[in-house]
BALOBA-1460 file (C-alpha; in Angstrom, 3 decimals):
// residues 371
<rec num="1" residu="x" x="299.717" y="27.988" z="116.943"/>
<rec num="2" residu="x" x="301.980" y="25.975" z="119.080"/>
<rec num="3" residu="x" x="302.598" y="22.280" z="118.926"/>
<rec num="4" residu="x" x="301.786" y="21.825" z="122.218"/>
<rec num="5" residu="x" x="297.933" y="22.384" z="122.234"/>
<rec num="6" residu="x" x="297.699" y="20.332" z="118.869"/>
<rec num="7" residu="x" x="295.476" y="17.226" z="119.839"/>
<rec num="8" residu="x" x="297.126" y="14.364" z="117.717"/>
<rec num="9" residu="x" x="294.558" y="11.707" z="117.679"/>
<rec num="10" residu="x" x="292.324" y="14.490" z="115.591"/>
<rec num="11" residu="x" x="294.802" y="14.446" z="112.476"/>
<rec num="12" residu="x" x="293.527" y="11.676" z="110.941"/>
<rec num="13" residu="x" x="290.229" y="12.607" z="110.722"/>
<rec num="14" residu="x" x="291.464" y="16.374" z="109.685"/>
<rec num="15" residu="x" x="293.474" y="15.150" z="106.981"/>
<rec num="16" residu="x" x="290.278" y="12.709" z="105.762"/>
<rec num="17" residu="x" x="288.980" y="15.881" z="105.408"/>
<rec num="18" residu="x" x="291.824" y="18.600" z="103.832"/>
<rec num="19" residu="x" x="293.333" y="15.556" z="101.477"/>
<rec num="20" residu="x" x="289.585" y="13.427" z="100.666"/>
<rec num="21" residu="x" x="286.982" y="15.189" z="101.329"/>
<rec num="22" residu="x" x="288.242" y="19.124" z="99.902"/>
<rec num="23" residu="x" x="291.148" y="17.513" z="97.918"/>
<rec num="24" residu="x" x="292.455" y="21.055" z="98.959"/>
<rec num="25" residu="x" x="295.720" y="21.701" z="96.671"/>
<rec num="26" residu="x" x="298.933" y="23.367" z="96.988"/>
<rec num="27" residu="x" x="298.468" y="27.340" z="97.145"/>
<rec num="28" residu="x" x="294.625" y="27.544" z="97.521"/>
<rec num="29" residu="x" x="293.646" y="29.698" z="100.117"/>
<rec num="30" residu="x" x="291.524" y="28.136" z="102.683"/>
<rec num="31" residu="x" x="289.460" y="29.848" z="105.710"/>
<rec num="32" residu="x" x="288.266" y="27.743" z="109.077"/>
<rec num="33" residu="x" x="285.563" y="29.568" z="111.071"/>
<rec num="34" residu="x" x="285.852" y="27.603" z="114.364"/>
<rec num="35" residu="x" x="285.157" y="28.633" z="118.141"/>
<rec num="36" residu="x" x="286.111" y="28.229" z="121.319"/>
<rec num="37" residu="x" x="284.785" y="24.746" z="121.895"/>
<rec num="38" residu="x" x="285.850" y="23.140" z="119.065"/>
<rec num="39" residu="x" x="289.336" y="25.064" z="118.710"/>
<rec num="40" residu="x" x="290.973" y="22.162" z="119.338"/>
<rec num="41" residu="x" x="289.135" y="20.436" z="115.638"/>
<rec num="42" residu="x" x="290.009" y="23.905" z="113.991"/>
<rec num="43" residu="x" x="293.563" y="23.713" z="114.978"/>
<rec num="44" residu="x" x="293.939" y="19.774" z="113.671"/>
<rec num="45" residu="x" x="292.449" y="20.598" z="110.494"/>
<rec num="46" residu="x" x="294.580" y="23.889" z="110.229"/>
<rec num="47" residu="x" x="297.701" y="22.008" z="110.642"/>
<rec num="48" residu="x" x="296.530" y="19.610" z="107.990"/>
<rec num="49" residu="x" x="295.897" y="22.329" z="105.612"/>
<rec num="50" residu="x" x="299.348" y="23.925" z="106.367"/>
<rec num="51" residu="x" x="300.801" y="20.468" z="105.576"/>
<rec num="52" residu="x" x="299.678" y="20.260" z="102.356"/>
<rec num="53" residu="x" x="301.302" y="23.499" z="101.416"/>
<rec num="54" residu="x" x="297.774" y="26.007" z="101.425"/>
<rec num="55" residu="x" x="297.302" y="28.801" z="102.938"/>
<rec num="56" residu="x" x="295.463" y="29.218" z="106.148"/>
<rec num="57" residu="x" x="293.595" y="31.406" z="107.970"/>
<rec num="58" residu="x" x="291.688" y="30.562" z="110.988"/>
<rec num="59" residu="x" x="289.394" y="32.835" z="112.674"/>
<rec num="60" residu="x" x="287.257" y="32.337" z="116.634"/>
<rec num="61" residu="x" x="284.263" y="33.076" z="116.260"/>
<rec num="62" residu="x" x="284.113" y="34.809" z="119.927"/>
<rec num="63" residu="x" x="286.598" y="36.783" z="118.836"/>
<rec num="64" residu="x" x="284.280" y="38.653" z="116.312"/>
<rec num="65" residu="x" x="281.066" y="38.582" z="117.652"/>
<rec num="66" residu="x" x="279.001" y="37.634" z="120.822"/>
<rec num="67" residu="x" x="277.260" y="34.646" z="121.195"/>
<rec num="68" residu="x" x="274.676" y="33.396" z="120.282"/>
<rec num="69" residu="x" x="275.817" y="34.652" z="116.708"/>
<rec num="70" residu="x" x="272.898" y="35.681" z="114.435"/>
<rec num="71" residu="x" x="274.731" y="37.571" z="112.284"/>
<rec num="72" residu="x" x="278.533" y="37.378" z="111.101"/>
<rec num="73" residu="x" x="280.528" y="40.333" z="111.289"/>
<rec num="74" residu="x" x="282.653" y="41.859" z="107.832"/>
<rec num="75" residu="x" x="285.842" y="40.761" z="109.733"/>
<rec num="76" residu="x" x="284.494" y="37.184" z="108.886"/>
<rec num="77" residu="x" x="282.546" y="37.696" z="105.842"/>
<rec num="78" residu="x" x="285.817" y="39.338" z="103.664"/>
<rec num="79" residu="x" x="288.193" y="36.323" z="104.755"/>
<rec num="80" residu="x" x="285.548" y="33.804" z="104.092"/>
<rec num="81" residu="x" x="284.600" y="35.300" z="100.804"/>
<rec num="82" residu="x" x="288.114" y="35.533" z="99.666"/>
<rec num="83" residu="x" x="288.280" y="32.305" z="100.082"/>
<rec num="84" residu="x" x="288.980" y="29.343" z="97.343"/>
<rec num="85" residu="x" x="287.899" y="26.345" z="100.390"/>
<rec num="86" residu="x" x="286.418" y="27.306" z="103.707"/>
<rec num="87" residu="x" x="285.488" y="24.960" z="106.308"/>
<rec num="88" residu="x" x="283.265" y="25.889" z="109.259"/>
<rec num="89" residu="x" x="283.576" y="23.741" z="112.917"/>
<rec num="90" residu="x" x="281.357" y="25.250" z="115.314"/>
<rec num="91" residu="x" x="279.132" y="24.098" z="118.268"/>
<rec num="92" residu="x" x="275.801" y="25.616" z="117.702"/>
<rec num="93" residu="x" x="273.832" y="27.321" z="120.250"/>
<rec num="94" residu="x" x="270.077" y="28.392" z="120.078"/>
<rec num="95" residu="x" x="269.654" y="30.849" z="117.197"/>
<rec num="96" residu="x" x="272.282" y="30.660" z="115.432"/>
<rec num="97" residu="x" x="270.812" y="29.537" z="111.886"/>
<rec num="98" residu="x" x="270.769" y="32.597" z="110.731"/>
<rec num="99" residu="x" x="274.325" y="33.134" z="110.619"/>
<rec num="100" residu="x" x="274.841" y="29.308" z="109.154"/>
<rec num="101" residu="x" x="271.994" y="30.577" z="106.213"/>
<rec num="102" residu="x" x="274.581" y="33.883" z="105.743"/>
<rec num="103" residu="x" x="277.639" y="31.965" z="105.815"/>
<rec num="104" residu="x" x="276.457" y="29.272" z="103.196"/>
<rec num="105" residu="x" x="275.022" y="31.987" z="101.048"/>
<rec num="106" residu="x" x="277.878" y="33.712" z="100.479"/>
<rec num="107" residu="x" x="279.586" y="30.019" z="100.116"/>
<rec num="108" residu="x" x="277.547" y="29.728" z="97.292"/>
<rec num="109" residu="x" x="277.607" y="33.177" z="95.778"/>
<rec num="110" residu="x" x="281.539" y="32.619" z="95.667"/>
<rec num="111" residu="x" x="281.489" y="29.291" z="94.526"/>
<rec num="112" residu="x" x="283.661" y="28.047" z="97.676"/>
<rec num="113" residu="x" x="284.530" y="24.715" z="97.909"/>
<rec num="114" residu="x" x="283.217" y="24.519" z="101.506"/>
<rec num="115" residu="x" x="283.436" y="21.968" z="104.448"/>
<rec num="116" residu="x" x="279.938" y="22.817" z="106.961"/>
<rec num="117" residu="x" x="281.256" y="20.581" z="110.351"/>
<rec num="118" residu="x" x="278.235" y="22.401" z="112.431"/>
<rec num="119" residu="x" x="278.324" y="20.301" z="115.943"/>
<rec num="120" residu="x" x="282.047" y="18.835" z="115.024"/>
<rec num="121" residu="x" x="283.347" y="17.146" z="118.516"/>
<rec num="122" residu="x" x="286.915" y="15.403" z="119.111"/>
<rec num="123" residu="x" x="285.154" y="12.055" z="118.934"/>
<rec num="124" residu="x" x="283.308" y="12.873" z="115.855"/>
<rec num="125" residu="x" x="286.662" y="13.732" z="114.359"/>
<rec num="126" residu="x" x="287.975" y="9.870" z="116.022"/>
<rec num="127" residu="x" x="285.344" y="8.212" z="114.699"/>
<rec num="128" residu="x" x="282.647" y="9.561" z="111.761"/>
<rec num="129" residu="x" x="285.663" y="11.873" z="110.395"/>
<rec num="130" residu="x" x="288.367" y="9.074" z="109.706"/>
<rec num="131" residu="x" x="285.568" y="7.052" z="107.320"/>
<rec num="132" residu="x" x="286.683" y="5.391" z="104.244"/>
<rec num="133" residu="x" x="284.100" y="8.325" z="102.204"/>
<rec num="134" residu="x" x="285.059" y="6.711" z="98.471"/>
<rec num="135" residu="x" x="283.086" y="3.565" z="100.118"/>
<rec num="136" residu="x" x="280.102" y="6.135" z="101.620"/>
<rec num="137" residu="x" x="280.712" y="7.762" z="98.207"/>
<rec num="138" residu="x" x="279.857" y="4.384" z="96.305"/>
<rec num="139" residu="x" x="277.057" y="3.786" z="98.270"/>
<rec num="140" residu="x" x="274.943" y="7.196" z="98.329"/>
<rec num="141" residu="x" x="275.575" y="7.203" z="93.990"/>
<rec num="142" residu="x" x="273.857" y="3.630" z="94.462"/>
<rec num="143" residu="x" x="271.158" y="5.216" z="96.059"/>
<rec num="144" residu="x" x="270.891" y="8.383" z="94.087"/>
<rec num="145" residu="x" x="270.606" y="6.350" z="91.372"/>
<rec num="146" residu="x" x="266.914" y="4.757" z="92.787"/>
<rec num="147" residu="x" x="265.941" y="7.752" z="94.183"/>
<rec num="148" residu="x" x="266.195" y="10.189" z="91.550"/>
<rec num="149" residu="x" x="263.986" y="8.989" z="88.998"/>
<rec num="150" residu="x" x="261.494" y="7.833" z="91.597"/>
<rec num="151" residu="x" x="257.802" y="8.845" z="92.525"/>
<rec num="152" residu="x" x="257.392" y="7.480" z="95.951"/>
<rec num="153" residu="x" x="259.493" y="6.446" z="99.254"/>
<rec num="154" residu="x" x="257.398" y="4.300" z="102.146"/>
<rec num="155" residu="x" x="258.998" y="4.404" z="104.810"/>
<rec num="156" residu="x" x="258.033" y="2.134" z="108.471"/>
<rec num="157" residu="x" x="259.371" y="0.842" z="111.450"/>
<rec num="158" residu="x" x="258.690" y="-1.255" z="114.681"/>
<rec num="159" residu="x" x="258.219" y="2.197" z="116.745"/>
<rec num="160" residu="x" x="254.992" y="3.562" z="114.331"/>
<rec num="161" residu="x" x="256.686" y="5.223" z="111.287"/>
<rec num="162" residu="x" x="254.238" y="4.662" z="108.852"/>
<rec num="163" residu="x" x="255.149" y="7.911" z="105.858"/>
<rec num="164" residu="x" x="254.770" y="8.733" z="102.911"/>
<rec num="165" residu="x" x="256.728" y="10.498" z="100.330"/>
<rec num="166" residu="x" x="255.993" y="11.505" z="97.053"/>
<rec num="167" residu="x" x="258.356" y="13.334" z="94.487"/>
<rec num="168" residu="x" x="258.529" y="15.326" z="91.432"/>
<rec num="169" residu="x" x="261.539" y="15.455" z="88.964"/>
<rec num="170" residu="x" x="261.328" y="19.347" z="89.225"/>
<rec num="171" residu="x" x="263.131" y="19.237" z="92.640"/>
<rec num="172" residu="x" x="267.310" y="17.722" z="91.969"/>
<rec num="173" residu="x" x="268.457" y="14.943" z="94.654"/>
<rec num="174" residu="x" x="271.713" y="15.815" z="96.067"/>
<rec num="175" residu="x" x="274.565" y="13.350" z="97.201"/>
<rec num="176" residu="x" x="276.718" y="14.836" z="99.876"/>
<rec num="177" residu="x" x="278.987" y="11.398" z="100.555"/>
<rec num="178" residu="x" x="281.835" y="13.541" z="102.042"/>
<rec num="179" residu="x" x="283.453" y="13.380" z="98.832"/>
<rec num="180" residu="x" x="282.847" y="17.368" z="98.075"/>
<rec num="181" residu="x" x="282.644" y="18.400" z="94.376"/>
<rec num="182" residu="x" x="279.428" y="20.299" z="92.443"/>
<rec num="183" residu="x" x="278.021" y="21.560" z="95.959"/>
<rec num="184" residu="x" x="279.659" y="22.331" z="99.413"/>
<rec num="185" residu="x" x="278.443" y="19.162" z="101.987"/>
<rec num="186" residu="x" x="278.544" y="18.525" z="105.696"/>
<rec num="187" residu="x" x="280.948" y="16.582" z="107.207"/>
<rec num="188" residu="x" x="281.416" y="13.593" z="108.489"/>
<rec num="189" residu="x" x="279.428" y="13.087" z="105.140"/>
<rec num="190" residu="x" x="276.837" y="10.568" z="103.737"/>
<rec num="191" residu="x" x="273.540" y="10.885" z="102.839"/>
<rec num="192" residu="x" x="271.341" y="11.812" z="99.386"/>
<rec num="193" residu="x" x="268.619" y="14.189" z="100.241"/>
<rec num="194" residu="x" x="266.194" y="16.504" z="98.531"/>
<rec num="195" residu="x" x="262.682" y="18.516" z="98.737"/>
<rec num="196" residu="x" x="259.851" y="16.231" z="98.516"/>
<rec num="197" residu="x" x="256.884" y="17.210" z="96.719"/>
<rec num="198" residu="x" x="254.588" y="15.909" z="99.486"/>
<rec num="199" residu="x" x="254.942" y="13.946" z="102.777"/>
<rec num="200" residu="x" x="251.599" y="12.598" z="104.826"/>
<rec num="201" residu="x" x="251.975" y="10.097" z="107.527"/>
<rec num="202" residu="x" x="253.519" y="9.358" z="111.112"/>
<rec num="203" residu="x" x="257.292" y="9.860" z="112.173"/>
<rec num="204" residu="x" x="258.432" y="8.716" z="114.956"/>
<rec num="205" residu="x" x="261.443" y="10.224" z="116.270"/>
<rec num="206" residu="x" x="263.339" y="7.760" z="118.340"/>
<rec num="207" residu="x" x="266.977" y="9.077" z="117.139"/>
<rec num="208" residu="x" x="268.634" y="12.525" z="117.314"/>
<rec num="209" residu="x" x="266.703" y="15.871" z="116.499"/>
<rec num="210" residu="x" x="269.134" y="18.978" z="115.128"/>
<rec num="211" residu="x" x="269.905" y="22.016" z="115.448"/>
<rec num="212" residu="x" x="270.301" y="22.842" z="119.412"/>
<rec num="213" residu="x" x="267.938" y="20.518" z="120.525"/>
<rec num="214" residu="x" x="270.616" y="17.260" z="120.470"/>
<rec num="215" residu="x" x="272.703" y="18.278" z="122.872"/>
<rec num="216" residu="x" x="269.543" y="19.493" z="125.134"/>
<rec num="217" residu="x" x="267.489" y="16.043" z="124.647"/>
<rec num="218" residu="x" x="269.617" y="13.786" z="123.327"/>
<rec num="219" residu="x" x="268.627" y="10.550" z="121.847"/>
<rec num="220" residu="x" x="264.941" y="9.548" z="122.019"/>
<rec num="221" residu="x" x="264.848" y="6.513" z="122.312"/>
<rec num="222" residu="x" x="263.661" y="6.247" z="125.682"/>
<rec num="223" residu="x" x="261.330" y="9.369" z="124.785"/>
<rec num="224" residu="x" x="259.921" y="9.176" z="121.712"/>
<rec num="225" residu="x" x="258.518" y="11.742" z="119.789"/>
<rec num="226" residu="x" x="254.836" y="11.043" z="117.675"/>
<rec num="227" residu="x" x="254.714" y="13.789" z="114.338"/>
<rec num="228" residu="x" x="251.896" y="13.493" z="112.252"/>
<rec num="229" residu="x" x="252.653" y="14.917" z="108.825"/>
<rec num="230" residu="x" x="249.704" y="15.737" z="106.609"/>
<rec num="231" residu="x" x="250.405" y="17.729" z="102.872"/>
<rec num="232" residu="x" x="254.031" y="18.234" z="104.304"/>
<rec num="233" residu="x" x="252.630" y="20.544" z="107.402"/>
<rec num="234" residu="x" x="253.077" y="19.322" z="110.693"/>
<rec num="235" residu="x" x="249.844" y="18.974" z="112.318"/>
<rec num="236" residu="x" x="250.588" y="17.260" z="115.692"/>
<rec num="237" residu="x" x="253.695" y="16.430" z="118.072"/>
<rec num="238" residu="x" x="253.492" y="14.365" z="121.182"/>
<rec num="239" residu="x" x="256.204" y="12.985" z="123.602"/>
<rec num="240" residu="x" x="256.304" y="12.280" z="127.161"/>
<rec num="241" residu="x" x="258.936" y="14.529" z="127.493"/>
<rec num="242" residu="x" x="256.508" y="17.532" z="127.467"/>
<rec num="243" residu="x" x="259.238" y="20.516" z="127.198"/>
<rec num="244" residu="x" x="260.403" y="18.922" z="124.289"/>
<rec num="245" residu="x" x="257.451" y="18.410" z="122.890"/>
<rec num="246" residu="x" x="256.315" y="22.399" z="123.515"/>
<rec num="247" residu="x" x="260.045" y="23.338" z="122.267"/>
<rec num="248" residu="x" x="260.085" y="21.290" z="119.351"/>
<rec num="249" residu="x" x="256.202" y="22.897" z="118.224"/>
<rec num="250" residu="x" x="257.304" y="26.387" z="119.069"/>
<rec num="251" residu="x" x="260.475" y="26.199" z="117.059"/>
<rec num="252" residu="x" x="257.997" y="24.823" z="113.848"/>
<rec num="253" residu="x" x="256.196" y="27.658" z="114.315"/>
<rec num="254" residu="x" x="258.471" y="30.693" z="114.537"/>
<rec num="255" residu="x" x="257.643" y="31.866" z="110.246"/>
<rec num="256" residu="x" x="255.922" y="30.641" z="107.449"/>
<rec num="257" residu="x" x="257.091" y="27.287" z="106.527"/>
<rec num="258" residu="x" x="258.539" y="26.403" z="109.810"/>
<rec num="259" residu="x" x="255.953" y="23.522" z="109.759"/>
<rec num="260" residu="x" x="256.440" y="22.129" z="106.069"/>
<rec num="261" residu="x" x="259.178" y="19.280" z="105.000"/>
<rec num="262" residu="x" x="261.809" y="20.953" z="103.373"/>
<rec num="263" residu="x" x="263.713" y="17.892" z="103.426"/>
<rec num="264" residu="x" x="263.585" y="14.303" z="103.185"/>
<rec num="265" residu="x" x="266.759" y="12.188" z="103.299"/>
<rec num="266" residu="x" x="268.738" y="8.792" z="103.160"/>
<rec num="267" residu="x" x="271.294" y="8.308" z="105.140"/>
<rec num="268" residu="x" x="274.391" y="6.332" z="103.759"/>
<rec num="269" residu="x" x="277.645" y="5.663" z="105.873"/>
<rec num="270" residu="x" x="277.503" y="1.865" z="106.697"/>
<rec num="271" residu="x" x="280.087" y="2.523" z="109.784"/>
<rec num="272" residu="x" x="277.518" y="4.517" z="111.748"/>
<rec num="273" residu="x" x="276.075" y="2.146" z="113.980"/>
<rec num="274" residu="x" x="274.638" y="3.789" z="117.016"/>
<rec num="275" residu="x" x="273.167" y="7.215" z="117.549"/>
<rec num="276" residu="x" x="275.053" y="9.632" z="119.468"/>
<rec num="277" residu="x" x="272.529" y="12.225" z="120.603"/>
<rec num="278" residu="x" x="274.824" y="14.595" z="117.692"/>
<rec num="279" residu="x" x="273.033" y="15.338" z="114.805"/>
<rec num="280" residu="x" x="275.837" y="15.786" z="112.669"/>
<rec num="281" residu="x" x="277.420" y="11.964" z="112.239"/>
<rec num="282" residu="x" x="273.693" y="10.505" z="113.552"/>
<rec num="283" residu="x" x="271.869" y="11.882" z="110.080"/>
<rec num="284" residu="x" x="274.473" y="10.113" z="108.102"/>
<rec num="285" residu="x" x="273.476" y="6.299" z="109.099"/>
<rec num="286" residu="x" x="271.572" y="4.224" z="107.206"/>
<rec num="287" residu="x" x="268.028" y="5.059" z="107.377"/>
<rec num="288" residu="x" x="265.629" y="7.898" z="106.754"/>
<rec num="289" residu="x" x="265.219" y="11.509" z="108.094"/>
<rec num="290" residu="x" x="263.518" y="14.772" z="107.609"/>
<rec num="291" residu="x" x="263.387" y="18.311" z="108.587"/>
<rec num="292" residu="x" x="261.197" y="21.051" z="108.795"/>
<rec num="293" residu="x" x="262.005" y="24.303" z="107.679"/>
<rec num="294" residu="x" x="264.343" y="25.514" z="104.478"/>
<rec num="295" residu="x" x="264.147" y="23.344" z="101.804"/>
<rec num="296" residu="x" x="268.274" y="23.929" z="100.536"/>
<rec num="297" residu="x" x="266.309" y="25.996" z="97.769"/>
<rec num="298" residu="x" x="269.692" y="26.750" z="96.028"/>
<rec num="299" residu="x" x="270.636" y="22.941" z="95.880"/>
<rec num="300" residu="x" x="266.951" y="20.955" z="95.966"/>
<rec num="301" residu="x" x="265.211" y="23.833" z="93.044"/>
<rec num="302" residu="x" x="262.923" y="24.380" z="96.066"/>
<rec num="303" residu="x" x="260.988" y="27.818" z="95.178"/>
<rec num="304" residu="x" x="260.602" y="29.258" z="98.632"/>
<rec num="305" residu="x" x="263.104" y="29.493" z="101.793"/>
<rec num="306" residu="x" x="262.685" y="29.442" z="105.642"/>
<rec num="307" residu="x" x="264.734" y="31.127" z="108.242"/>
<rec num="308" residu="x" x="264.642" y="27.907" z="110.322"/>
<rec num="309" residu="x" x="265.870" y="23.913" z="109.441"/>
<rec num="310" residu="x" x="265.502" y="21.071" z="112.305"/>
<rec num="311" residu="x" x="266.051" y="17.656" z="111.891"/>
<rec num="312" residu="x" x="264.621" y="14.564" z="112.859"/>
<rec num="313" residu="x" x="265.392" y="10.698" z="112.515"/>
<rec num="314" residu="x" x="263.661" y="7.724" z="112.748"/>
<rec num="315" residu="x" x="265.702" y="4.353" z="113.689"/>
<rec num="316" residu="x" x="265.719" y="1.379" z="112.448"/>
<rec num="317" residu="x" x="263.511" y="1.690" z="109.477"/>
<rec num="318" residu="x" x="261.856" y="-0.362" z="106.131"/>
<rec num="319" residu="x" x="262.291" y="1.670" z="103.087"/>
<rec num="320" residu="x" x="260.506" y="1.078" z="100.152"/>
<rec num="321" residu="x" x="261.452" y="3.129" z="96.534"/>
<rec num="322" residu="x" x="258.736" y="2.763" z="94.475"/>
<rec num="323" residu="x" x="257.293" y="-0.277" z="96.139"/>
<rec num="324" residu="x" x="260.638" y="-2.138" z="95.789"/>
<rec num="325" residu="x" x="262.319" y="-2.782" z="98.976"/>
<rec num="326" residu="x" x="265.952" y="-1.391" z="99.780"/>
<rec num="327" residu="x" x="266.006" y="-1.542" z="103.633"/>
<rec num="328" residu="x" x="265.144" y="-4.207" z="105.794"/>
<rec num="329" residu="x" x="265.267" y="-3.048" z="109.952"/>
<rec num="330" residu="x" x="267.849" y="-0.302" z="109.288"/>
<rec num="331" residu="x" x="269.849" y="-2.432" z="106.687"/>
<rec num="332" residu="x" x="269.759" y="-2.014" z="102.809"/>
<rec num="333" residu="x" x="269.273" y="-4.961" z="101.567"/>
<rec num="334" residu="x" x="272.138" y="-6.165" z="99.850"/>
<rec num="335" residu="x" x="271.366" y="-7.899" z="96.858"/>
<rec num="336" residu="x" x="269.191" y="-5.377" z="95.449"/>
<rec num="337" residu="x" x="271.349" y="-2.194" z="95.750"/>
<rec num="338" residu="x" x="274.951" y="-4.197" z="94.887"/>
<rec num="339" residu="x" x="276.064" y="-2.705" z="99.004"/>
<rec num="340" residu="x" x="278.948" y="-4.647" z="100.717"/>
<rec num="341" residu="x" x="278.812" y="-4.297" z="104.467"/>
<rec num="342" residu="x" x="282.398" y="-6.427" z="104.202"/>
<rec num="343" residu="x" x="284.692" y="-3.648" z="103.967"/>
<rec num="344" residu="x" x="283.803" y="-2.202" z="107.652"/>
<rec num="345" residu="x" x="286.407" y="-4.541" z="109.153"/>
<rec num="346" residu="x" x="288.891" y="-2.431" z="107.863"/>
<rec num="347" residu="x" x="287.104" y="0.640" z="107.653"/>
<rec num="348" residu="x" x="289.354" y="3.577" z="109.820"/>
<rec num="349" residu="x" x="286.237" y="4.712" z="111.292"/>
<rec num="350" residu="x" x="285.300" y="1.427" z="113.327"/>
<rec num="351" residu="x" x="288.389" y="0.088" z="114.155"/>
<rec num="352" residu="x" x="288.662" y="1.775" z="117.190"/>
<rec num="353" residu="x" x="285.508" y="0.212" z="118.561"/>
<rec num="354" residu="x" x="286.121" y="-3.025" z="117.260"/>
<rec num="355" residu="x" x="289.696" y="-3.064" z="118.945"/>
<rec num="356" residu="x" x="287.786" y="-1.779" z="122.413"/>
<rec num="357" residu="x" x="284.836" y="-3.950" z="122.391"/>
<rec num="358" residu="x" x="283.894" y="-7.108" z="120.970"/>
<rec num="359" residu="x" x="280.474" y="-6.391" z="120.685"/>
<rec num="360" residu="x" x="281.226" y="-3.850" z="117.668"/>
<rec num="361" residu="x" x="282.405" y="-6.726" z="115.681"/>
<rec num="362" residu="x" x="279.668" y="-8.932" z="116.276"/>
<rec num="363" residu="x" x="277.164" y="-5.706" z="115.116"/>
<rec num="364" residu="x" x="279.354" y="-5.470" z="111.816"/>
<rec num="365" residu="x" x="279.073" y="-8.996" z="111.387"/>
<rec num="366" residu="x" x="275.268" y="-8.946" z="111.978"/>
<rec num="367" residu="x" x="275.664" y="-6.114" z="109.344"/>
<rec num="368" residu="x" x="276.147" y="-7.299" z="106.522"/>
<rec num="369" residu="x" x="272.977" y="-9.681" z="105.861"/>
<rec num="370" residu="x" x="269.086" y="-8.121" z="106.644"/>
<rec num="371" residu="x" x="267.879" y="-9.763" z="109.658"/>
């Protein structure tokens, strides 16, 4: 790999996540699945991992297999399952879940400490990536905390969310803060998410929705999208974007449980401000979201599986646990959770925006009190 092509401004956010995030130690052997689009994010983190005196090995995906990949060849599989830390930066196109699903599997079959960066771009790695994730860390075990002994999460907002989540101690919250230790986690990292025993309501999706449909649709805002949610299976979708809408309602449809909540969500890094139209850092701000499809079985306890998993967020949203309120507008509310907003004046992740524009201070300013 030669210095030349190494994009610079990516290192800090690729040693966030060799050094913080992995903690990846002198020795270990560490595998980076990456393509052609986001070579550039494999290489930074590669040199990172070289750095710390591991050993790398970084594969293209196009080099092993056509896309769109469904299915990941044995000249993948055997690196990646030799593997003590793997780390996987891909773009994803249309149909590719299946090959996430076998990748993760064998993840946790090996008990990899693994890195899933699925939709990673250069100014993901700028921004989300160079987080302080002990702070996003603090805050999602502040929230695990409420969440996991709890029985129901109301959830609203200006737009029309009006949900309903109930939950049963059977099915384990998960934090994945960035910081990675009992499970593998995405990154850029923070939220606490798990199966919910029930869901019946109206989501409005006025934020980002996963898998390939981000980068197709972007942000809704402008769009909206209407679900209505009844015993956890989606019953109705409407938007005035009407391929979306017919896109979105074929994809819940494709197998059995393509339709039911698998997953329901808080998000937790208090330096994601606005949404992006990327899935990826956009799940991780403060808020709720859900997604249809696999319920992370193998994490969440969940006794059944799905071949698909989309996402969907609402924006700016009140959050209730248990009839207490924690978020006011998109902002938990400080004084009941113990969450300073204060540190994001300094926090790596911001302070390129705040340097370019004003306006980013002011919104980190407005931050830090419920309106």
């Amino acid at each position: 790999m030669s210095d030349h092509a190494l994009n610079h401004s990516l290192i800090p956010g690729a040693r966030n996540a060799v050094e913080v995030c992995l903690a990846v130690q002198p020795r270990q052997k560490v595998f980076i699945l990456t393509d052609r689009r986001t070579r550039t994010v494999g290489m930074a983190l590669h040199e990172e991992v070289v750095r710390v005196g591991a050993t790398c090995q970084m594969a293209v995906l196009e080099d092993h297999v056509d896309r769109p990949a469904v299915h990941l060849p044995e000249s993948l599989m055997v690196p990646l399952s030799q593997a003590e830390v793997a780390l996987y930066c891909v773009y994803p196109q249309a149909g590719e879940l299946p090959s996430r699903i076998q990748m993760v599997r064998c993840v946790e079959g090996h008990g990899i400490k693994y890195a899933h960066m699925v939709g990673i771009t250069e100014d993901i790695m700028c921004q989300g990536m160079r987080a302080d994730f002990h702070k996003v860390d603090e805050v999602s075990r502040r929230l695990l905390r409420r969440a996991d002994t709890c029985s129901t999460i109301q959830v609203r907002s200006r737009a029309g969310t009006d949900l309903v989540a109930h939950f049963d101690p059977r099915y384990t919250w998960r934090k994945t803060s960035g910081i990675i230790e009992e499970v593998w986690s995405n990154l850029p990292g923070g939220e606490i998410f798990t199966f919910p025993a029930r869901v019946d309501g109206i989501f409005v999706v006025d934020g980002t929705v996963g898998d390939h449909f981000g980068e197709k649709y972007g942000v809704l805002d402008r769009s909206p999208m209407t679900l209505e949610i009844e015993d956890s299976r989606l019953r109705s979708a409407h938007c005035p974007n009407r391929n979306l809408e017919r896109e979105f309602w074929e994809y819940c449809h494709q197998v059995e449980g393509s339709d039911r909540v698998g997953e329901f969500a808080i998000g937790t890094n208090l330096a994601v401000f606005e949404f992006t139209g990327n899935l990826l850092q956009d799940e991780k701000m403060p808020g709720i979201h859900i997604a249809f499809g696999d319920p992370y079985g193998t994490q969440t306890g969940a006794d059944w599986s799905c071949t698909t998993h989309v996402d969907v967020i609402t924006r700016s949203c009140d959050i209730w646990i248990d009839s207490e309120q924690v978020m006011q507008h998109g902002i938990f509310v400080s004084d009941k959770l113990g969450i300073d907003y204060a540190y994001l004046s300094e926090d790596p992740s911001v302070m390129p925006m705040y340097a370019a524009d004003p306006e980013w201070k002011r919104r980190g300013e407005d931050a830090k009190e419920p309106v």
